[in-house]
Phi, psi and omega in degrees: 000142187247151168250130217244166156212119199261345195274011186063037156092345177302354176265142110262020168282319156095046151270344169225064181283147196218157190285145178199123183262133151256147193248103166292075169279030174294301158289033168242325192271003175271298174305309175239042149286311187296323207272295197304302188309314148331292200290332193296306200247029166239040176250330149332320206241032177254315184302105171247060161294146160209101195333122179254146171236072187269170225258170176266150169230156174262311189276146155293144168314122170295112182274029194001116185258124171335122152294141183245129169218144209249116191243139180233162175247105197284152136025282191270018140117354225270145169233153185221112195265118211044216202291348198259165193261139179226162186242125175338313183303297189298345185282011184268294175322316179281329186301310189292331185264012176252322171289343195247358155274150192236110000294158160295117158312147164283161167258109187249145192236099190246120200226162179284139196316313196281015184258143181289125179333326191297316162321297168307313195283324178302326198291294207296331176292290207296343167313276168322301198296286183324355176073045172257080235266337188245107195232133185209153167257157177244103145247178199250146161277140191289156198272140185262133154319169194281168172282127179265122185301000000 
């Protein structure tokens, strides 16, 4: 910190010496001169572009889509594949010939609250044992209550 005289010299008694702060910043622009010269020559080397000639197309990629099939379970154990009523025995045979289509259909697996687990968990081994990967359950969303003032 250095010391001054604003009155232009004229005290010499030296009573209204008055304090004067200077803000050394050689080192902070000395710190970020060094910091530039970094980023300068490492911002090159972050770019992992790598140069192409890829060809033109018109058309967009088709994309296939999965068929979703829906096995629901009623109250009284009944399965039903979509809309049609099926019997445990035939489901192994649609299970093998759904599998073996390319993509693989999703399995949405939708059952009444009241269905015994034991029904489900065999419809899912047997899903599995066909080598079916995509098994997912649908359930409702619960109704939301009214809002409280």
């Amino acid at each position: 910190m250095g010391f001054g005289q604003f009155n232009g010299g004229n005290d010499k008694a030296g009573k209204h010496l008055l304090p004067m702060a200077d803000i050394n910043v050689t080192p902070m622009v000395d710190v970020m001169l060094v910091l530039l010269v970094i980023f300068i020559i490492t911002a090159p080397l972050l770019t992992h572009a790598i140069k192409l000639d890829l060809p033109k197309a018109h058309a967009g990629a088709a994309q296939e889509r999965p068929e979703t099939i829906t096995l629901s379970f009623d109250a009284r154990g009944q399965l039903y594949w979509n809309q049609d009523k099926i019997e445990l025995n035939t489901l192994d045979d649609r299970l093998l010939q759904i599998a073996r289509s390319e993509p693989q259909p999703e399995l949405q697996l939708r059952a009444d609250k009241s269905t015994r687990y034991e029904i489900i968990a065999q419809v899912m081994s047997a899903a599995q044992n066909h080598g079916l990967a995509k098994i997912g359950f649908v359930t409702a969303q619960p109704a939301v209550p009214p809002a409280k003032n």
